[in-house]
N, CA, C and O atoms as a Tinker XYZ file with bonds, in Angstrom:
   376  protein
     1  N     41.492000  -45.472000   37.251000    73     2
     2  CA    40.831000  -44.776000   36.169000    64     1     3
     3  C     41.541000  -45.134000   34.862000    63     2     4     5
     4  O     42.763000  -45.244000   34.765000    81     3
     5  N     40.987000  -45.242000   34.232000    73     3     6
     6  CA    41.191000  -46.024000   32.494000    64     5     7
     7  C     41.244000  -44.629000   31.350000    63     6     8     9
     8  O     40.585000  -43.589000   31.353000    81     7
     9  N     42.149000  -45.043000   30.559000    73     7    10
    10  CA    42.514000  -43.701000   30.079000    64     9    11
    11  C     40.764000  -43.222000   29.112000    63    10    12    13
    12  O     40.505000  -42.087000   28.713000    81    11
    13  N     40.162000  -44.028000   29.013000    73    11    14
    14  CA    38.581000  -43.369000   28.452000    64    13    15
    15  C     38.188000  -42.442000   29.489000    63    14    16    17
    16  O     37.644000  -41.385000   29.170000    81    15
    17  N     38.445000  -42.783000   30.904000    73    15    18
    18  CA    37.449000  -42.243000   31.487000    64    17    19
    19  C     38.439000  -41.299000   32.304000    63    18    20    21
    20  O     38.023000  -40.783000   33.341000    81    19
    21  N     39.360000  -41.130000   31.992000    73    19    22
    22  CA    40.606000  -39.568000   32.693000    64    21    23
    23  C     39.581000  -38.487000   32.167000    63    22    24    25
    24  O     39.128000  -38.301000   31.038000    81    23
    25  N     39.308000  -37.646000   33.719000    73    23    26
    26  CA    39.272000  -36.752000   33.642000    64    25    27
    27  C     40.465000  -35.677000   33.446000    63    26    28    29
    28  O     41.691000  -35.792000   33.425000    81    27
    29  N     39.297000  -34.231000   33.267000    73    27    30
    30  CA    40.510000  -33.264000   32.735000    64    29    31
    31  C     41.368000  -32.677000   33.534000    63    30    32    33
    32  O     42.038000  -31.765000   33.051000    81    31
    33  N     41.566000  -33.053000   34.962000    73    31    34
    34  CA    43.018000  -32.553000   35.881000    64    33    35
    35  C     43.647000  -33.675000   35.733000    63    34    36    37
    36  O     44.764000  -33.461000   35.262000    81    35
    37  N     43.459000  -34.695000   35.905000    73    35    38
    38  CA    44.455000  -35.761000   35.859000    64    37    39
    39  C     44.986000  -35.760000   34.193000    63    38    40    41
    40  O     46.184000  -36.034000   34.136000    81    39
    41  N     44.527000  -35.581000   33.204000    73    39    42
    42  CA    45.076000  -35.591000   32.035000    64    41    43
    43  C     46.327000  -33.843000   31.842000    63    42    44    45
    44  O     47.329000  -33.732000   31.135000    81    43
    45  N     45.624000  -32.687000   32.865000    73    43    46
    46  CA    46.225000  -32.097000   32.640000    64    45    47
    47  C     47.702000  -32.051000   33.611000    63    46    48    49
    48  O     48.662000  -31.282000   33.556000    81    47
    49  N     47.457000  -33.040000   34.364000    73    47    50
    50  CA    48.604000  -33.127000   35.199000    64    49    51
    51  C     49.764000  -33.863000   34.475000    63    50    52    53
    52  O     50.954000  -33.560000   34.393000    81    51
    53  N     48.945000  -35.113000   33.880000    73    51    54
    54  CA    49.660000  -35.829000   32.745000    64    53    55
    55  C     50.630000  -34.906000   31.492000    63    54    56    57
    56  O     51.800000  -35.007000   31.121000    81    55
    57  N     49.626000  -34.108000   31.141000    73    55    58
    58  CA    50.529000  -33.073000   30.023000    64    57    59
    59  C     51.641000  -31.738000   30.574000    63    58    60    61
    60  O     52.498000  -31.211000   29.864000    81    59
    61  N     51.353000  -31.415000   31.943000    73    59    62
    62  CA    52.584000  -31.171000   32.415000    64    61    63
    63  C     53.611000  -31.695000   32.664000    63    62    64    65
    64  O     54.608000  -30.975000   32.611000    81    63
    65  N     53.757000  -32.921000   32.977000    73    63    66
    66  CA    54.649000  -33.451000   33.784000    64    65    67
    67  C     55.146000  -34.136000   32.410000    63    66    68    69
    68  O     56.313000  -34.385000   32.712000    81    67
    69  N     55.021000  -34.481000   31.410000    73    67    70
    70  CA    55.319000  -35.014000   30.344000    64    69    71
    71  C     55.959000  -33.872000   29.797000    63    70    72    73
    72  O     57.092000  -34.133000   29.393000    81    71
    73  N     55.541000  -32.471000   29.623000    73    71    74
    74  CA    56.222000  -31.232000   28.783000    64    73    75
    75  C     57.723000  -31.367000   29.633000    63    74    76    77
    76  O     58.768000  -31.592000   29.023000    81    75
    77  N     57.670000  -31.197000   31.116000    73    75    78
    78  CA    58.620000  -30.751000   31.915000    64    77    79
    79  C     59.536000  -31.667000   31.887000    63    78    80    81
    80  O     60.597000  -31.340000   31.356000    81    79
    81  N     59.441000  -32.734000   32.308000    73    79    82
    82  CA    60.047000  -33.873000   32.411000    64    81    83
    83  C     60.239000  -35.124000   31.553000    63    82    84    85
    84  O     60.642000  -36.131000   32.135000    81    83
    85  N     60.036000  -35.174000   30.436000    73    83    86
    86  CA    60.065000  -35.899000   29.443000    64    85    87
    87  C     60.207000  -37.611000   30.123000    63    86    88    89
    88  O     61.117000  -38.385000   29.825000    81    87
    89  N     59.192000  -37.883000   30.974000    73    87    90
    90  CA    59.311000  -39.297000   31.561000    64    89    91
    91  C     59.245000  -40.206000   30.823000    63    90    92    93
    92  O     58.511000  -40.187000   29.836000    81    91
    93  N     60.220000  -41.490000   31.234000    73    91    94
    94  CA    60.424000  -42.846000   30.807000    64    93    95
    95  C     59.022000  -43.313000   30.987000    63    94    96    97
    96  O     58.516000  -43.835000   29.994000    81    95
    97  N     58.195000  -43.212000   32.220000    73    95    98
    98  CA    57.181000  -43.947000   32.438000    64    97    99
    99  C     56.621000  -42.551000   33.287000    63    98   100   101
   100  O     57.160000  -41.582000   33.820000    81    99
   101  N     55.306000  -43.011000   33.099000    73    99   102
   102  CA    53.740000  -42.336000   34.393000    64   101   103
   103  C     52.885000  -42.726000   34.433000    63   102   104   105
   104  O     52.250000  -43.284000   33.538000    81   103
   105  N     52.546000  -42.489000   35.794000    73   103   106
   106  CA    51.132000  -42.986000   36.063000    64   105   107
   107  C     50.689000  -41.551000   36.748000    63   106   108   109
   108  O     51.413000  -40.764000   37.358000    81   107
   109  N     48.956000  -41.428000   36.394000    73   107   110
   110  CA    48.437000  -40.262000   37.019000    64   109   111
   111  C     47.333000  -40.835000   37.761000    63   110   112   113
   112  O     46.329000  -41.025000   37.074000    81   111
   113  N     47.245000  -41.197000   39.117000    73   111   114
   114  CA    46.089000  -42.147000   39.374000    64   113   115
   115  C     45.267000  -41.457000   40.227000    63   114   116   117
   116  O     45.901000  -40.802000   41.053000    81   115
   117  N     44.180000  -41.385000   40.306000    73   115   118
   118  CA    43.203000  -40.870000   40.600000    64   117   119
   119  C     42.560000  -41.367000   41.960000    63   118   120   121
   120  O     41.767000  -42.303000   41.861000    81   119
   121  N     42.830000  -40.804000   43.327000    73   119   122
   122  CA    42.798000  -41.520000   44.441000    64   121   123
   123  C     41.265000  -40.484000   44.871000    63   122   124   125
   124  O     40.816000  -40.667000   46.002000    81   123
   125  N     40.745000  -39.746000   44.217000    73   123   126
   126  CA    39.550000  -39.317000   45.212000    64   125   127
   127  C     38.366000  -39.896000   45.846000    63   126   128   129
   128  O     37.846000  -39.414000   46.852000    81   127
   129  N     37.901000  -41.062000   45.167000    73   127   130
   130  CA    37.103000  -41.414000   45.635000    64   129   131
   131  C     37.300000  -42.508000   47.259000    63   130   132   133
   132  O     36.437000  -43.012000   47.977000    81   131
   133  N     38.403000  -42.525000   47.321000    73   131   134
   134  CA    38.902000  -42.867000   48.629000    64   133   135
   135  C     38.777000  -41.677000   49.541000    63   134   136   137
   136  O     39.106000  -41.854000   50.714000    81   135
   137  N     38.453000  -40.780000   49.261000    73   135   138
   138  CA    38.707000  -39.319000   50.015000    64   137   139
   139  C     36.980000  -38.581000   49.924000    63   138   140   141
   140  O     36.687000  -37.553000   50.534000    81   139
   141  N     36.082000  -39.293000   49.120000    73   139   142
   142  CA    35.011000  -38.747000   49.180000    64   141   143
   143  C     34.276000  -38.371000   50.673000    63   142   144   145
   144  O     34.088000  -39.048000   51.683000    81   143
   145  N     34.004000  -37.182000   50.374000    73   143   146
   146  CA    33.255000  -36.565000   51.580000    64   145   147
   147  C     34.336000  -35.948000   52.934000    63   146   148   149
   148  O     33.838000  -35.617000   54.010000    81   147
   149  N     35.483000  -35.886000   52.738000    73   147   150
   150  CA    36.729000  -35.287000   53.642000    64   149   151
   151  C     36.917000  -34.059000   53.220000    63   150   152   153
   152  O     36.495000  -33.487000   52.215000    81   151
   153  N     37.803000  -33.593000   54.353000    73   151   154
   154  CA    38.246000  -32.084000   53.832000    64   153   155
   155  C     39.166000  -32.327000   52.811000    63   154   156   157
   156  O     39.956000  -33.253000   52.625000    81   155
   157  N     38.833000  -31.020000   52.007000    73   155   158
   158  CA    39.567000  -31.017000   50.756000    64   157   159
   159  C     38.718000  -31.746000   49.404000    63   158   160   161
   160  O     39.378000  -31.591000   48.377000    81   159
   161  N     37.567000  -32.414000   49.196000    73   159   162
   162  CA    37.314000  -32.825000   48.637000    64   161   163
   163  C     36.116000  -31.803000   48.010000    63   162   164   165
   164  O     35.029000  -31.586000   48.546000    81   163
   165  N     36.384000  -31.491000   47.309000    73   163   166
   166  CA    35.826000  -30.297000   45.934000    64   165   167
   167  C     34.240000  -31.048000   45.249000    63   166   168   169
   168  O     33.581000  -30.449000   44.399000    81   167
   169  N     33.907000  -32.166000   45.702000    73   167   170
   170  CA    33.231000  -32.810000   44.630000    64   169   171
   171  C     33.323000  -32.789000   43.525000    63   170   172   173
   172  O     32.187000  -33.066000   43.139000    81   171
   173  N     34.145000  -32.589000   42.391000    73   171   174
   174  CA    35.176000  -32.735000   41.253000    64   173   175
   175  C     35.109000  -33.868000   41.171000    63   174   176   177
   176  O     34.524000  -34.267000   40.164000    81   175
   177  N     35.544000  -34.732000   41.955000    73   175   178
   178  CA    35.850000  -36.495000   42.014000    64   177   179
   179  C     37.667000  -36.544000   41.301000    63   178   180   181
   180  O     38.386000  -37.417000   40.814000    81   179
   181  N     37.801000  -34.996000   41.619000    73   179   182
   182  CA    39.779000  -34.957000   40.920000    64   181   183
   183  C     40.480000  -33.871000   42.169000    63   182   184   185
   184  O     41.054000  -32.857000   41.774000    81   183
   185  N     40.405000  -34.104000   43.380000    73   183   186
   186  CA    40.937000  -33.543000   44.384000    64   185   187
   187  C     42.480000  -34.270000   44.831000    63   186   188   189
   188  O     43.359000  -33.632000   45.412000    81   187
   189  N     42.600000  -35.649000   44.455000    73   187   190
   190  CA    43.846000  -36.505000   45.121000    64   189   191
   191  C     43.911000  -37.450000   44.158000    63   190   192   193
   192  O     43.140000  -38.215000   43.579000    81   191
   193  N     45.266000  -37.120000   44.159000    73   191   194
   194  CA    46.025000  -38.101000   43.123000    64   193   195
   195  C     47.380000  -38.770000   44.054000    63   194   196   197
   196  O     47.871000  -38.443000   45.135000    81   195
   197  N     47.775000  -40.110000   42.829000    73   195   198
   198  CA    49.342000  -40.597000   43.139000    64   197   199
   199  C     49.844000  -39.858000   42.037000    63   198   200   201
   200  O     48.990000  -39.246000   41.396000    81   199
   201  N     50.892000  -39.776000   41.703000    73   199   202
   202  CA    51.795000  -39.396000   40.334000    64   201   203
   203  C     53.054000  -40.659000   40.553000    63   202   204   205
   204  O     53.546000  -40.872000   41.662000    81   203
   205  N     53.422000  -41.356000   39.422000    73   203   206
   206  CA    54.530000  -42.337000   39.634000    64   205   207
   207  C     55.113000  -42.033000   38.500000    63   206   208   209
   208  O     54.623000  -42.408000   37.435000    81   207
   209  N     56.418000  -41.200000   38.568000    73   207   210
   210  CA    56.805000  -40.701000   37.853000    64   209   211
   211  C     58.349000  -41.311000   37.519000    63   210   212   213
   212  O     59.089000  -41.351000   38.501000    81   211
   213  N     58.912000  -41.788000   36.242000    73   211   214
   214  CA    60.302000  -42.037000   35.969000    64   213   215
   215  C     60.818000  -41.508000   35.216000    63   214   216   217
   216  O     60.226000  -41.532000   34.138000    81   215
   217  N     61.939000  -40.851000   35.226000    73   215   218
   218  CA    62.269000  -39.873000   34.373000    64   217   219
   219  C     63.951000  -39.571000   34.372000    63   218   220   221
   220  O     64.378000  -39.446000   35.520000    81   219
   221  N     64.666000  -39.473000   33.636000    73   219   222
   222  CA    66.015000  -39.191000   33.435000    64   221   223
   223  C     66.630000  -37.789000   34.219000    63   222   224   225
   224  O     67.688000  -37.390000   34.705000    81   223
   225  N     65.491000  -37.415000   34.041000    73   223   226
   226  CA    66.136000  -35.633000   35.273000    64   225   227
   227  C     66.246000  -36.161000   36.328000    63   226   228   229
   228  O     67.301000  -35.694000   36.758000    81   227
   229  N     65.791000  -36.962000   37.195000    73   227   230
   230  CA    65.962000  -37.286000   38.569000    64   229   231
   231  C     67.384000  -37.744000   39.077000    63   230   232   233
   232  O     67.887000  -37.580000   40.189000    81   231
   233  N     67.890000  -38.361000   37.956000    73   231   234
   234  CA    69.390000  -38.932000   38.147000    64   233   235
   235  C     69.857000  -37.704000   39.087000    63   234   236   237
   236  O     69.623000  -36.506000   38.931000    81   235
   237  N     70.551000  -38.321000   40.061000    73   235   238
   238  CA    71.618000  -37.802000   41.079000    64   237   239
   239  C     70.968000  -36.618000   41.974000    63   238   240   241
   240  O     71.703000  -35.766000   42.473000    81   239
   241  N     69.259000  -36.591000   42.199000    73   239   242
   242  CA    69.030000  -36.152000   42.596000    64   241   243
   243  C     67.906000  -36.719000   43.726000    63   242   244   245
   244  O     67.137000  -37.656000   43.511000    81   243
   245  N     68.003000  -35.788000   45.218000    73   243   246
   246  CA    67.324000  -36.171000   46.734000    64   245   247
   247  C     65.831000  -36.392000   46.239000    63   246   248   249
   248  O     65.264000  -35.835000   45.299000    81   247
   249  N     65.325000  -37.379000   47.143000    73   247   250
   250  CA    63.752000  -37.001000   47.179000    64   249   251
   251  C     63.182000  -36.102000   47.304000    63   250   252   253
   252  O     62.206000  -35.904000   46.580000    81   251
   253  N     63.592000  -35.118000   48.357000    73   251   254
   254  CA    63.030000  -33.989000   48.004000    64   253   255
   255  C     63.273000  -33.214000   46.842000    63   254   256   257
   256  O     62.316000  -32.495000   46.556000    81   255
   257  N     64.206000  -33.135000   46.115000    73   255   258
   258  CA    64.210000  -32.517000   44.892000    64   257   259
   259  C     63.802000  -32.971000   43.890000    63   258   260   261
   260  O     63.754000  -32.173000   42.955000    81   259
   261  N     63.345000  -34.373000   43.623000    73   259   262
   262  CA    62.531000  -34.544000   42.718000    64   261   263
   263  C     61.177000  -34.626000   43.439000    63   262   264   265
   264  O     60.232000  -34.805000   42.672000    81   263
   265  N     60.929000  -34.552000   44.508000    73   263   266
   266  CA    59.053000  -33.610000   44.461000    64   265   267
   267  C     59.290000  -32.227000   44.791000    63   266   268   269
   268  O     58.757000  -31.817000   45.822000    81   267
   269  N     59.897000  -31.536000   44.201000    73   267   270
   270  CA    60.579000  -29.916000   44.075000    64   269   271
   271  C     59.978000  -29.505000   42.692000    63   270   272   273
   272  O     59.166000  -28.661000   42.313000    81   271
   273  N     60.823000  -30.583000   42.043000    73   271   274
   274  CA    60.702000  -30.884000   40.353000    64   273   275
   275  C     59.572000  -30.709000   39.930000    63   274   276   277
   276  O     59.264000  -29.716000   39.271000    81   275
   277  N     58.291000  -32.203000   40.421000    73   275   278
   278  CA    57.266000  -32.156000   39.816000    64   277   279
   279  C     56.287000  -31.537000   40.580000    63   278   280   281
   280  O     55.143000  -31.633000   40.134000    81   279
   281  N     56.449000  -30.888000   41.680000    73   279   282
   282  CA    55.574000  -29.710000   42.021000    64   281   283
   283  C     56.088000  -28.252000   41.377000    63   282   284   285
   284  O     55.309000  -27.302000   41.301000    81   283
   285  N     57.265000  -28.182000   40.989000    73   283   286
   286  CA    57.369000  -26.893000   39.772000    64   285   287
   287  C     56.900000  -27.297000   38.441000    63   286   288   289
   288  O     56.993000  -26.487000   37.519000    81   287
   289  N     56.528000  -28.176000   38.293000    73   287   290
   290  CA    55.918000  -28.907000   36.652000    64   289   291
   291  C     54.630000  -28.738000   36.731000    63   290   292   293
   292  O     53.964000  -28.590000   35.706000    81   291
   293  N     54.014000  -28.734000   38.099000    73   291   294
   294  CA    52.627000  -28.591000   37.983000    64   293   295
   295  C     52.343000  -27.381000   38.208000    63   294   296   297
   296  O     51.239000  -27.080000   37.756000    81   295
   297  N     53.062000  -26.283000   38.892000    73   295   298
   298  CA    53.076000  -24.903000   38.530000    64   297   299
   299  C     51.667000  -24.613000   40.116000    63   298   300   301
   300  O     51.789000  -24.783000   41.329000    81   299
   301  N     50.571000  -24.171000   39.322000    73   299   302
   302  CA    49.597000  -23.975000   40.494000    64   301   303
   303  C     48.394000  -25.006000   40.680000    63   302   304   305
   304  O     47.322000  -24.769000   41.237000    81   303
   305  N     48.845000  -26.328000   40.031000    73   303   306
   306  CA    47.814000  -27.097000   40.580000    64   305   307
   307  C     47.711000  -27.313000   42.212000    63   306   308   309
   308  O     46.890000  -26.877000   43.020000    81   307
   309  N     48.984000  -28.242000   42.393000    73   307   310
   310  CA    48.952000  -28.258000   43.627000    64   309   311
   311  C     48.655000  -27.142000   45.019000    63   310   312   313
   312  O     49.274000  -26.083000   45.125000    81   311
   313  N     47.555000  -27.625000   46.074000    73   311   314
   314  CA    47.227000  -26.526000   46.218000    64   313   315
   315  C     46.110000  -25.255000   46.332000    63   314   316   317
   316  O     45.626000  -24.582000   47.242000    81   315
   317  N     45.980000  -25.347000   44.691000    73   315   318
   318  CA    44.991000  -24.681000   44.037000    64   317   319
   319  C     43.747000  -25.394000   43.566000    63   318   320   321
   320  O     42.577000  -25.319000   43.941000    81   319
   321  N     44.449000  -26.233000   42.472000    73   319   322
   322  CA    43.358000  -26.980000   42.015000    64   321   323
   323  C     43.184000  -28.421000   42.487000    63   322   324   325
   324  O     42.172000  -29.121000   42.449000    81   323
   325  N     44.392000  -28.697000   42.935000    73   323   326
   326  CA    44.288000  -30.482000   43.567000    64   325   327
   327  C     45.057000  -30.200000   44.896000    63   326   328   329
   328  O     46.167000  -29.739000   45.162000    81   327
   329  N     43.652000  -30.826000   45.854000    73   327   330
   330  CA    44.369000  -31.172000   47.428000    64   329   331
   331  C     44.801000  -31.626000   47.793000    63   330   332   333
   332  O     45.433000  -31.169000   48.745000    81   331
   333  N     44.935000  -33.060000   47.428000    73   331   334
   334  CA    47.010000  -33.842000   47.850000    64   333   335
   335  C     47.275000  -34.160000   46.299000    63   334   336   337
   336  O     46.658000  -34.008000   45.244000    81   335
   337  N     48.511000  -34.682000   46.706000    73   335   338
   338  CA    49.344000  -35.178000   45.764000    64   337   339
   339  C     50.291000  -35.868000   46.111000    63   338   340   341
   340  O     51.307000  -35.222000   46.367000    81   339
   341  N     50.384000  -37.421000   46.270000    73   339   342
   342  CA    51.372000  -38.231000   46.766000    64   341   343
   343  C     52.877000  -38.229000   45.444000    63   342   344   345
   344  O     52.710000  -38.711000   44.324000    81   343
   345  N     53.725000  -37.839000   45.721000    73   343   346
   346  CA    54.821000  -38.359000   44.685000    64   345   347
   347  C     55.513000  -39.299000   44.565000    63   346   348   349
   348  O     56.515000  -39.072000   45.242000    81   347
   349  N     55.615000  -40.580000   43.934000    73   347   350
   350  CA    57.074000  -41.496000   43.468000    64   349   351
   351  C     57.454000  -41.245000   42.477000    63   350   352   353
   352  O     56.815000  -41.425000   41.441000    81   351
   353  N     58.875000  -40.647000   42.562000    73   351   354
   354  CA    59.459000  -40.116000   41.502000    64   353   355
   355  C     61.152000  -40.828000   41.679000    63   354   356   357
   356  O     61.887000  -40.618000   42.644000    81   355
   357  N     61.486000  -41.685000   40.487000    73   355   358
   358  CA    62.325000  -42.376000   40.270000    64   357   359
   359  C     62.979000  -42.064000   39.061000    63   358   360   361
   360  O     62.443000  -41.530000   38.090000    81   359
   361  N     64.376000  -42.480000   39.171000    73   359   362
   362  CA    65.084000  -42.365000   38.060000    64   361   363
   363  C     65.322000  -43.719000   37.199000    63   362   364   365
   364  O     65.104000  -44.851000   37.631000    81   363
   365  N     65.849000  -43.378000   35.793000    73   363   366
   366  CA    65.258000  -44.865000   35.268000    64   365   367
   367  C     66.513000  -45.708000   35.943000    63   366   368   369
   368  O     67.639000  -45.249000   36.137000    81   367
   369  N     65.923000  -47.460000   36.355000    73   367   370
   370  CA    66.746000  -48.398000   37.085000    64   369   371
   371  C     66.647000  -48.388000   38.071000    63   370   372   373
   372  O     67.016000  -49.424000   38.624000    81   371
   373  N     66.253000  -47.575000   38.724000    73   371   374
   374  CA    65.736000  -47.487000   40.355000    64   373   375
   375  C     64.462000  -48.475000   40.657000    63   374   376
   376  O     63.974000  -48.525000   41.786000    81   375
């Protein structure tokens, strides 16, 4: 998805994770239409995302704690409003 055509969860996932985490780099990519017609799929066409996230908070911290991180950045999306959410979350140089 091309930033013209971001819809508004993936942009709002974008503006969380940017407030929280002030990332070097992101990507918010938009995996639903691989998922069309499965459980979990809202017809939204914004149910599953990747997030590729780089960011200076991650330094010295587990994988699981940086998808700790950006599932507390997204607060109640995950879940609620979006049914997966794959994380790569790197620190910068990794």
């Amino acid at each position: 998805m091309n930033m013209k055509t971001k819809g508004p969860m993936a942009s709002e996932i974008e503006n969380r994770l940017q407030a929280a985490l002030a990332p070097t780099r992101l990507a918010v990519i938009n995996d639903s239409q691989q998922h069309s017609g499965h459980s979990g799929d809202d017809g939204s066409g914004e149910s599953h995302f990747t997030v590729e996230i780089e960011s200076a908070a991650f330094e010295g911290k587990s994988r699981l704690e940086r998808q700790r991180m950006v599932n507390s950045a997204l607060g109640d999306l995950p879940g609620q409003k979006v049914h997966a959410l794959a994380i790569k979350a790197r620190a910068p140089g990794e």
